[in-house]
N, C-alpha and C positions, 0 to 999 in steps of 0.2 A: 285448057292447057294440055298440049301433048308432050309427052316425055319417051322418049323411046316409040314401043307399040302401046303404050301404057295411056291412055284418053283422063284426062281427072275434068270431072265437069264442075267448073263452077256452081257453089252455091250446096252443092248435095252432099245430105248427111251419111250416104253411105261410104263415102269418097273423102270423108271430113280427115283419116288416117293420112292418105295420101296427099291432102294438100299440105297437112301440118309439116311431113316430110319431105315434101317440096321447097317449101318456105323456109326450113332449116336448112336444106343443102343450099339453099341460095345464099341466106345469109352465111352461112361456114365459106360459102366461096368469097364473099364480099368481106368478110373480115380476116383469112387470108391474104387475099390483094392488098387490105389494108396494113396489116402486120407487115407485108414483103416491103412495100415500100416505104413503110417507115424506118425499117431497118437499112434500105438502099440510104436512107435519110443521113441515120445512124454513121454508117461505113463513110458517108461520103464528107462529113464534116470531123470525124476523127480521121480521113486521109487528109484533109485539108491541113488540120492541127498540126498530125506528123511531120506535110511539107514545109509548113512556116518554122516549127522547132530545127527541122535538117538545115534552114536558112540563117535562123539566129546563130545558131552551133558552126556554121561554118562562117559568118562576119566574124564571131569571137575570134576562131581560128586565124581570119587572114589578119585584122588587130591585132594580135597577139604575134604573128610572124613579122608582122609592119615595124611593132614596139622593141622587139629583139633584134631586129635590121639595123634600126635605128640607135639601140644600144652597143652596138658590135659599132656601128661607124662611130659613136663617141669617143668608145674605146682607143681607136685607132687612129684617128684624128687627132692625137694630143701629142706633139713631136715635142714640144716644150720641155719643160723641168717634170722630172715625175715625184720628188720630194726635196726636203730640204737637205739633206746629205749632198747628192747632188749638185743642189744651188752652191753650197757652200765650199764643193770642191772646185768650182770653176774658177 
C-alpha cells in the first residue's frame, strides 16, 4: 500500500504502526461518509414533514375561509322576517 511517498508493505512487523493508522483513517473516512448521509437522510424527511404540515395548515386555512364565505352568504340571504316583532307588525 502506498500512501503519499510513504510504501507500508504488507504483512511486516516493522510497518505494523503504519498499517494500524491506515486502517483507522480509512475507517474514520468511511464512518464520516456514513454519518453525512445519514443526516442528508435526516434533513431530507424532516423537509418532507415541514412540506406536508405547510399543506395541512393551508387546506385548514382555505376551509376555514370557504366556512366563513358561506356563513356571510347565509347571513345575507335572509330578506324574510328577521324576528317576531316584525312579523307581527306587518
Amino acid at each position: 500500500m502506498q500512501i503519499g511517498n510513504l510504501i507500508i508493505e504488507p504483512w511486516s512487523k516493522k510497518n505494523c504502526i503504519y498499517r494500524i493508522i491506515a486502517i483507522f483513517l480509512v475507517l474514520l473516512w468511511l464512518t464520516w461518509g456514513l454519518v453525512l448521509f445519514q443526516e442528508g437522510n435526516r434533513l431530507q424527511e424532516r423537509l418532507t414533514e415541514l412540506q406536508l404540515e405547510n399543506q395541512r395548515k393551508e387546506e385548514m386555512q382555505r376551509r376555514e375561509a370557504m366556512y366563513r364565505r358561506a356563513a356571510m352568504g347565509n347571513q345575507t340571504a335572509q330578506p324574510g322576517v328577521q324576528n317576531v316583532v316584525d312579523t307581527l307588525g306587518r
